[in-house]
C-alpha positions, 0 to 999 in steps of 0.5 A: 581303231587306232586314236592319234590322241589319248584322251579320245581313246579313253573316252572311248572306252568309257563309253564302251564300257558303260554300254557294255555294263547296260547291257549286262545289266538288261540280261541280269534283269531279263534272267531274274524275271524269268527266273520269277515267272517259272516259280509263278507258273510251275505247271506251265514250265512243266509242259514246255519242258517235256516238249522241248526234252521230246523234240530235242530227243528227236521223237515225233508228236503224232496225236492219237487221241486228244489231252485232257485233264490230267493227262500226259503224253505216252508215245507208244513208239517213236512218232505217235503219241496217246495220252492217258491219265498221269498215274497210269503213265507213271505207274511203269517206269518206261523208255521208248528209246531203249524199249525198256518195259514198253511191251508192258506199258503199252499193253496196259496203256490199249487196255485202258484204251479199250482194244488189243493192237494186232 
């Protein structure tokens, strides 16, 4: 927007600088407290990334059984998944995506289970 007198343009973009720094300001101060509540709530911050890691690898979130306590979410194949205990689940390293020892974790995860898939 062209201003015919100098001293209206630099008002202007006083003005517009002065805003822009408010809100850089707001979006530093927005990122320090987020920073502080992921540092408050560890556990939470957890969880919500291993959901987010999940949807953004495109695996589904078919529950077979319900979580409890000290659970964590195995998916047997792409879509479902089965909580078991967290040492259990860590005790193999696993991939679905690849398969990587998935015939030997599920097979311990259905023991625990209690059944033999067919």
């Amino acid at each position: 927007m062209p201003y015919k007198d100098p001293e209206q343009k630099r008002n202007y973009d006083k003005a517009f600088q002065k805003e822009y720094s408010k809100r850089e300001y707001v979006k530093k101060l927005r990122r320090e407290e987020v920073k502080k509540w992921r540092l408050e709530h560890p556990e939470h911050c957890k969880k919500l990334c291993k959901k987010q890691k999940a949807r953004r690898r495109g695996l589904g979130s078919i529950f077979l059984n319900n979580p409890f306590l000290g659970s964590d979410g195995h998916h047997i194949d792409k879509l479902h998944v089965i909580f078991v205990p967290t040492e259990l689940h860590e005790s193999i390293y696993h991939n679905v995506l690849t398969g990587y020892n998935m015939d030997v974790i599920n097979a311990k995860v259905y023991e625990w289970l209690g059944f033999i898939p067919l």
